[in-house]
MIDOSE-1310 file (N, C-alpha, C; in nm, 2 decimals, decimal comma, always signed):
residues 170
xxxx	+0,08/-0,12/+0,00/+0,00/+0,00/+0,00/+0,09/+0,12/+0,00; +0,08/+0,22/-0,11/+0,13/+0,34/-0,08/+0,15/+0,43/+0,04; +0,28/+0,56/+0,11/+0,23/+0,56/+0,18/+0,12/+0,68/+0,20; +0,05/+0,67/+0,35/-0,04/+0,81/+0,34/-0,20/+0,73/+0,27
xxxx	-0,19/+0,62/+0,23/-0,32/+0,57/+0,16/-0,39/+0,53/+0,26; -0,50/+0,51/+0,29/-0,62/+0,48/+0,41/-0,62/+0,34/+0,36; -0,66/+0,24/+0,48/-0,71/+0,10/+0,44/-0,87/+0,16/+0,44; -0,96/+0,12/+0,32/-1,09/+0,14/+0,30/-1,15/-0,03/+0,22
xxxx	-1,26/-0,01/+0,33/-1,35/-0,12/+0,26/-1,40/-0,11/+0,09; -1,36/-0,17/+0,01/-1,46/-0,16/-0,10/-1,59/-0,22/-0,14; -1,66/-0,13/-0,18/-1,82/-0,21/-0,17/-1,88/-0,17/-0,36; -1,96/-0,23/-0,36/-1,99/-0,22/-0,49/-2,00/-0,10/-0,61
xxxx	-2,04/-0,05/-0,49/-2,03/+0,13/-0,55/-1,88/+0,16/-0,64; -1,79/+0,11/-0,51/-1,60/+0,11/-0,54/-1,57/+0,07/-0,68; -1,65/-0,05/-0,72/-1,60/-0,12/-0,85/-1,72/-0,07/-0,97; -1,75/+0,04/-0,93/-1,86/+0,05/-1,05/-1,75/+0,16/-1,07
xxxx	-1,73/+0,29/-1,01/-1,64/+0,35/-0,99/-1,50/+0,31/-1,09; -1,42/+0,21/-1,01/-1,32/+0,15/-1,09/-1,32/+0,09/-1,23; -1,47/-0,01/-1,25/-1,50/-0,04/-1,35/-1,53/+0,08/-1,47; -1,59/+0,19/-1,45/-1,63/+0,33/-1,51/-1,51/+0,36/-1,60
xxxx	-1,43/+0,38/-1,49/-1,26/+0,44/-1,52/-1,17/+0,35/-1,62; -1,18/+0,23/-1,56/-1,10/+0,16/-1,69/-1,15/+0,15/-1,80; -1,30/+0,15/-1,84/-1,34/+0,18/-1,89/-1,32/+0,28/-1,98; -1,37/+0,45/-1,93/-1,39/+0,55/-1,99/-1,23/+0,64/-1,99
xxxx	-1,16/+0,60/-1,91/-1,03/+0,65/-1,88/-1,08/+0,74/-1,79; -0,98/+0,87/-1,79/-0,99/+0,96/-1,67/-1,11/+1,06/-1,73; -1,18/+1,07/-1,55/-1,32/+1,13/-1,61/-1,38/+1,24/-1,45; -1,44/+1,32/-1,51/-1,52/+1,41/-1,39/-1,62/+1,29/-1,32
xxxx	-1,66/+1,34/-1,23/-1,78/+1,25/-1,12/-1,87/+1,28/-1,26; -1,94/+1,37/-1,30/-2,03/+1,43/-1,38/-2,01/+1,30/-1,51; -1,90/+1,27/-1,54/-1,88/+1,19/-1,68/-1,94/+1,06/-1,64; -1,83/+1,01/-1,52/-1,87/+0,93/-1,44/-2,02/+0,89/-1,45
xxxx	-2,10/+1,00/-1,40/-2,24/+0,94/-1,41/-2,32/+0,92/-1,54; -2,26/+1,05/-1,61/-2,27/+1,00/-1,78/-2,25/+0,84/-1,83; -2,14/+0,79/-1,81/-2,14/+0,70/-1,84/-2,21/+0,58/-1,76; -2,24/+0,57/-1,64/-2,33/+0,45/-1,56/-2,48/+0,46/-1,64
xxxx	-2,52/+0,60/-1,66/-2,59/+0,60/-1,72/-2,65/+0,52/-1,82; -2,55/+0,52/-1,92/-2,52/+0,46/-2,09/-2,52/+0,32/-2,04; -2,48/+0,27/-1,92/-2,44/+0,13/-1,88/-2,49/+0,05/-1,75; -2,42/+0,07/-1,66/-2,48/+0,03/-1,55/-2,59/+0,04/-1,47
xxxx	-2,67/+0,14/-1,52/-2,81/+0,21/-1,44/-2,86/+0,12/-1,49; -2,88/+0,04/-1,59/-2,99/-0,05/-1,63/-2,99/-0,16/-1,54; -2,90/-0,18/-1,48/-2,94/-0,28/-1,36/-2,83/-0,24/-1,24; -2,77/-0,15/-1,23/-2,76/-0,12/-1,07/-2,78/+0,04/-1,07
xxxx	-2,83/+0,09/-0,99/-2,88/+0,23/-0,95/-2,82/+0,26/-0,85; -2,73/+0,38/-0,88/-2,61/+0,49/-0,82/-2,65/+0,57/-0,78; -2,71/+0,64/-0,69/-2,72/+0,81/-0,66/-2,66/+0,89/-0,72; -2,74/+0,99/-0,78/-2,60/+1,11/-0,83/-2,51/+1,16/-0,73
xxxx	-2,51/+1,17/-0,59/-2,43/+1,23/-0,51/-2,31/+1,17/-0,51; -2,34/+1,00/-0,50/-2,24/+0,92/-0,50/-2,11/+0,89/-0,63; -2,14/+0,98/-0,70/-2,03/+1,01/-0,81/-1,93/+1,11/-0,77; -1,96/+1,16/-0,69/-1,86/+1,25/-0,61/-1,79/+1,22/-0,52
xxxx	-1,89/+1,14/-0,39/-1,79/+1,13/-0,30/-1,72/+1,04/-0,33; -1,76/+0,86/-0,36/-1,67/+0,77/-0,40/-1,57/+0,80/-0,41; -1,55/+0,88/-0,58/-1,48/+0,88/-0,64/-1,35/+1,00/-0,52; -1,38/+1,07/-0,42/-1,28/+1,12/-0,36/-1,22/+1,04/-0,26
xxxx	-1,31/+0,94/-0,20/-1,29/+0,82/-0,15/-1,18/+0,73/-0,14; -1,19/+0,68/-0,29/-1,12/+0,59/-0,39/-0,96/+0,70/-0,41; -0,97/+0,75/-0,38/-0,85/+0,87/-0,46/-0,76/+0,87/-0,29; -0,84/+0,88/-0,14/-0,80/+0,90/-0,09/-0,70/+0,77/-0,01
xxxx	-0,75/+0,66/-0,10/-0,72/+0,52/+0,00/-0,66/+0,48/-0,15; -0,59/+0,58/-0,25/-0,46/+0,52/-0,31/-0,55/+0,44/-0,47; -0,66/+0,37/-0,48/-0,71/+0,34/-0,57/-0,75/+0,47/-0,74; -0,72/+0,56/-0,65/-0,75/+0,68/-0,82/-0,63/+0,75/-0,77
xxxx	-0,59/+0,85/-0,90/-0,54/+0,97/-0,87/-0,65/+1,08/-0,89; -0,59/+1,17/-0,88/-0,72/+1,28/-0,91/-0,64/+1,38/-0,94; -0,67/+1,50/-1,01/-0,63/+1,60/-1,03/-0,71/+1,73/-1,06; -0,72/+1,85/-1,06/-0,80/+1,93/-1,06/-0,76/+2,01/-1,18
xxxx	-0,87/+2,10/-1,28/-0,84/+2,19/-1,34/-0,76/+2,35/-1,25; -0,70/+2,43/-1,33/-0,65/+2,50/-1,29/-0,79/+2,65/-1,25; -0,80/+2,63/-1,34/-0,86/+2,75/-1,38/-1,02/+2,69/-1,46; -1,11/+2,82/-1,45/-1,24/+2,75/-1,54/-1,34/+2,71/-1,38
xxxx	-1,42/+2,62/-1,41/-1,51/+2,50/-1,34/-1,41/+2,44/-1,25; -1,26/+2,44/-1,28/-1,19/+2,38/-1,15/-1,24/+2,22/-1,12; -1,30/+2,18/-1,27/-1,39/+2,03/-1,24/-1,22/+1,93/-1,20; -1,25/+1,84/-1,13/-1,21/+1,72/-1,05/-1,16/+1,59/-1,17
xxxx	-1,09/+1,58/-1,18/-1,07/+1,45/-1,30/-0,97/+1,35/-1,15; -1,04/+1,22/-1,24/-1,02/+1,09/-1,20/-0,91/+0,99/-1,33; -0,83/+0,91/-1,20/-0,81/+0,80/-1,33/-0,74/+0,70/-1,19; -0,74/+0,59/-1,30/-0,70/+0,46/-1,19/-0,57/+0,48/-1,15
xxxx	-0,52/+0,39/-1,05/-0,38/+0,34/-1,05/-0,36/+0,27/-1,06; -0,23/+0,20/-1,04/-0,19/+0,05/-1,01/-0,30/-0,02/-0,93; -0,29/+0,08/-0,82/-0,35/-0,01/-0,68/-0,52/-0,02/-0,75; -0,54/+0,08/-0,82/-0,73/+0,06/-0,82/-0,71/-0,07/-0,99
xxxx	-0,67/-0,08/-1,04/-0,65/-0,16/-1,17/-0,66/-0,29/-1,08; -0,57/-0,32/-0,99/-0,51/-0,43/-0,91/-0,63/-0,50/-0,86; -0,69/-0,38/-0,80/-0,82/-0,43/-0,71/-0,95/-0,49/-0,82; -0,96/-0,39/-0,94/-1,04/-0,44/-1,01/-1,04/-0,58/-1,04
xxxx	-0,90/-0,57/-1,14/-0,88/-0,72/-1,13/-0,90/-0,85/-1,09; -0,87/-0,83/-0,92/-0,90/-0,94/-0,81/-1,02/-0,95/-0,84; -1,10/-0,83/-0,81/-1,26/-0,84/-0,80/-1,37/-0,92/-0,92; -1,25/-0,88/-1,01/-1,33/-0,92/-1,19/-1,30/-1,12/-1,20
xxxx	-1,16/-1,12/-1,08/-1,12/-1,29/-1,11/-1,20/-1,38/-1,02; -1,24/-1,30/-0,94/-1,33/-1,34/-0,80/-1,49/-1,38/-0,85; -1,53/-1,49/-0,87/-1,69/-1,50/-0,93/-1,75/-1,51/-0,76; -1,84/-1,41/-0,80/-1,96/-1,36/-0,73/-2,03/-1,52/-0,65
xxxx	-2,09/-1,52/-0,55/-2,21/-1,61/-0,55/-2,31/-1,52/-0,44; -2,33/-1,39/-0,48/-2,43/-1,28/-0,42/-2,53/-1,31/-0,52; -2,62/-1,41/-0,41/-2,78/-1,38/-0,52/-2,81/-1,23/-0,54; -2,90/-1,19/-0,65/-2,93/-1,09/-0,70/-3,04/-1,05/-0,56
xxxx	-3,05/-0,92/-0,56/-3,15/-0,82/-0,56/-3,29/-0,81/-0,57; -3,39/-0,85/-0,56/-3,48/-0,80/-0,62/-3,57/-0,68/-0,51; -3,60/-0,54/-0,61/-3,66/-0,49/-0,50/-3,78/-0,40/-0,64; -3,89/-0,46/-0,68/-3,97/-0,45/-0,71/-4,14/-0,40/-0,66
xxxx	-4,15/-0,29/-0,68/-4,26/-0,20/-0,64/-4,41/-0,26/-0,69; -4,42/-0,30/-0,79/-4,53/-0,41/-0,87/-4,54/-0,53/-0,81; -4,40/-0,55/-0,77/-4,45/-0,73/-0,67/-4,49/-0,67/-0,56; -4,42/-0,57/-0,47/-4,47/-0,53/-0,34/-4,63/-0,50/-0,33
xxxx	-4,68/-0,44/-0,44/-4,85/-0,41/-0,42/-4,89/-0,55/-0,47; -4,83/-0,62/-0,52/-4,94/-0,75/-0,60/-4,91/-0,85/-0,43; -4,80/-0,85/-0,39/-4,80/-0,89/-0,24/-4,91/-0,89/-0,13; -4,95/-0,72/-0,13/-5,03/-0,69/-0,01/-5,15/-0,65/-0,11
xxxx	-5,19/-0,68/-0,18/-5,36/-0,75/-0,26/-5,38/-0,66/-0,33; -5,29/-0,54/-0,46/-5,34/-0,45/-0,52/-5,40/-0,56/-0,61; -5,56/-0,48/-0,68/-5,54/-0,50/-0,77/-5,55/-0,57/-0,87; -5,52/-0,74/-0,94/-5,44/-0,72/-1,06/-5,45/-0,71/-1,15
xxxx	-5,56/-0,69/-1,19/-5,57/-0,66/-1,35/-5,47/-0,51/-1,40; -5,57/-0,36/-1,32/-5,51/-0,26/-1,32/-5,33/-0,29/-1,33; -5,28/-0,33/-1,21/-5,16/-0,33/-1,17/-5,10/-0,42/-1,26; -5,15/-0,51/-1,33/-5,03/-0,57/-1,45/-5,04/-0,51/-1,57
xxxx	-5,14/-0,43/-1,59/-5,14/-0,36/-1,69/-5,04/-0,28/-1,73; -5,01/-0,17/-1,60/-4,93/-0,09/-1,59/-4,79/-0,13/-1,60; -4,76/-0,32/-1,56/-4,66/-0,34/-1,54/-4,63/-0,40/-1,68; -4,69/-0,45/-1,76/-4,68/-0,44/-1,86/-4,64/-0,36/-1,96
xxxx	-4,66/-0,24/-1,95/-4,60/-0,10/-2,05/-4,48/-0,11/-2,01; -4,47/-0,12/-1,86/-4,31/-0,07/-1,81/-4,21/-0,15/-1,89; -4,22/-0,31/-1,84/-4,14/-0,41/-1,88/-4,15/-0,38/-2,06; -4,29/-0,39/-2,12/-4,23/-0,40/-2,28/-4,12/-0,24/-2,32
xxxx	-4,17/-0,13/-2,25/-4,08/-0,01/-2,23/-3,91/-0,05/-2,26; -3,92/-0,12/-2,13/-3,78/-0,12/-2,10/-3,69/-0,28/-2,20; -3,79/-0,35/-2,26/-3,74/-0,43/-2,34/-3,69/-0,38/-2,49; -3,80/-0,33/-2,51/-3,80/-0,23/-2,65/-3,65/-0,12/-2,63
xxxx	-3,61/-0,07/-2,53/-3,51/+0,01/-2,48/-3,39/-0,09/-2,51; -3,37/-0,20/-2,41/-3,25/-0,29/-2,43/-3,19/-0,35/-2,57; -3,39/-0,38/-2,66/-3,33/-0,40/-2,77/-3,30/-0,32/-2,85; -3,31/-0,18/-2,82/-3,23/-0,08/-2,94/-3,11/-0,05/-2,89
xxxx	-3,03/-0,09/-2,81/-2,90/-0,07/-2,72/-2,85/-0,20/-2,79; -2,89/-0,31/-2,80/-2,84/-0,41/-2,86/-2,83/-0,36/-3,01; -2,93/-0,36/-3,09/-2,90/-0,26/-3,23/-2,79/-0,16/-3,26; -2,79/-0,06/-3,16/-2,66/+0,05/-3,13/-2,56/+0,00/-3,15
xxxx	-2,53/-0,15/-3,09/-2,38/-0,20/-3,08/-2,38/-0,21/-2,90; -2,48/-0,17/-2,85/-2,44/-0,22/-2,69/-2,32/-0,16/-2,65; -2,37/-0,01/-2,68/-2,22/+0,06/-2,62/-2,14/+0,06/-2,48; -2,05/+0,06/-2,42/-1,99/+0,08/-2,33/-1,85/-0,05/-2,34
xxxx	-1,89/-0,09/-2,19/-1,76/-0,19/-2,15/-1,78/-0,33/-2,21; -1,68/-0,39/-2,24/-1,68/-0,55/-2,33/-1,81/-0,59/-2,28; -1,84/-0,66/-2,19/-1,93/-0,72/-2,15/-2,06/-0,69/-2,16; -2,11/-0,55/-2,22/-2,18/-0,46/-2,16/-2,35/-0,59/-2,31
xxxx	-2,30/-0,61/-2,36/-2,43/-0,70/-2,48/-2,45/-0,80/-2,40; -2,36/-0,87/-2,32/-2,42/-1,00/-2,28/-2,48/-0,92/-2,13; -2,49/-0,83/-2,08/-2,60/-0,81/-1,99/-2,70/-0,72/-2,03; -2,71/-0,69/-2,16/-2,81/-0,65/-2,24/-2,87/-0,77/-2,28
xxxx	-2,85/-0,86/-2,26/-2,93/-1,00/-2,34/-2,99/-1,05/-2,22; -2,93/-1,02/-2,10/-2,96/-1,11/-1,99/-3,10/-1,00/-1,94; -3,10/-0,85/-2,03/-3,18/-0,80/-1,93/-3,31/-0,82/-2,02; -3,30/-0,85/-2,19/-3,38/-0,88/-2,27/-3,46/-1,00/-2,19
xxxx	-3,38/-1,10/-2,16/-3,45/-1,24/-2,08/-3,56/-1,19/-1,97; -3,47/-1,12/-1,89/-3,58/-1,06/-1,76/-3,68/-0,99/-1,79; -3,68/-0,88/-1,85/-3,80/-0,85/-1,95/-3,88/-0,93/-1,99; -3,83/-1,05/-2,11/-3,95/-1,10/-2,16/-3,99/-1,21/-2,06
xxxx	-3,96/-1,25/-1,94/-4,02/-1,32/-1,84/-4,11/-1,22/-1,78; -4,10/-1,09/-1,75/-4,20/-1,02/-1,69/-4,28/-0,98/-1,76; -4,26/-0,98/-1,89/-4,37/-1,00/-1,97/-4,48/-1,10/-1,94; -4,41/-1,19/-1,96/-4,50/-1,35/-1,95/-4,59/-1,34/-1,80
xxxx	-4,48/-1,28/-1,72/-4,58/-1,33/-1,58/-4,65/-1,22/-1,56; -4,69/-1,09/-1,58/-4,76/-0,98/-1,61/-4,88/-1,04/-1,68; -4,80/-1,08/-1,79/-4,98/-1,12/-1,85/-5,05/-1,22/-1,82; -4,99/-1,34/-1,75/-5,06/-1,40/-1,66/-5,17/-1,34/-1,56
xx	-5,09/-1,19/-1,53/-5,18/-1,18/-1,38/-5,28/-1,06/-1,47; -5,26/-1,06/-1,59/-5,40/-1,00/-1,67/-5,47/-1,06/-1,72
């Protein structure tokens, strides 16, 4: 560890962060969110605040450098190091076995008795919405990081399953 670097826990936020950067190279918090946008928001959701501090975070415990404009907006630029590359790495060689998430507002009312005709109807636009979305991102070329089509395909699948079970409950 360099010296002067903090030992800091990294949590998922850390590698979306790290992930972004190697990614996009060196970038403002602001680009930063520009690009989770284009990418990662489709299946993990960042606060905009948290493009900021992270990223000073990460810079303070030796994983980024940072550097500032002189003059102008004085905007913040980011980029990896050794140490944040290193960490990625581990993290990317390390396979997961964190079941997913689910935190769904349509199951929560279909839960406690909305409903369901109304209520799958609604959930229906959403889901073909957001299918119709993934599949013109897949047409685009599935911009961003390597990986970024095969979880465009995976979100195509989730989609057309909530399709299916939506219109079940219609």
């Amino acid at each position: 560890m360099e010296p002067g670097a903090a030992r800091i826990r990294l949590t998922p936020l850390s590698y979306i962060i790290l992930g972004l950067l190697d990614f996009a190279g060196e970038s403002t918090p602001y680009e930063l969110k520009t690009h989770a946008t284009r990418t990662v928001n489709h299946f993990w959701v960042v606060q905009h605040a948290q493009f900021y501090a992270e990223p000073e975070r990460l810079a303070g415990a030796g994983y980024l450098g940072a550097r500032q404009e002189d003059g102008g907006r004085r905007r913040r630029f980011y980029a990896l190091t050794d140490r944040g590359r290193d960490a990625l790495a581990s993290w990317l060689a390390d396979p997961t076995t964190d079941f997913m998430e689910l935190r769904d507002h349509g199951l929560l009312q279909l839960c406690f008795g909305a409903e369901r005709g109304p209520l799958a109807e609604a959930q229906l636009a959403v889901h073909r919405a957001k299918l119709d979305e993934y599949l013109d991102l897949i047409a685009q070329g599935a911009p961003g990081p390597a990986g970024m089509r095969r979880v465009l395909e995976a979100g195509v699948a989730h989609e057309r399953e909530w399709i299916r079970f939506w219109g079940e409950q219609a």
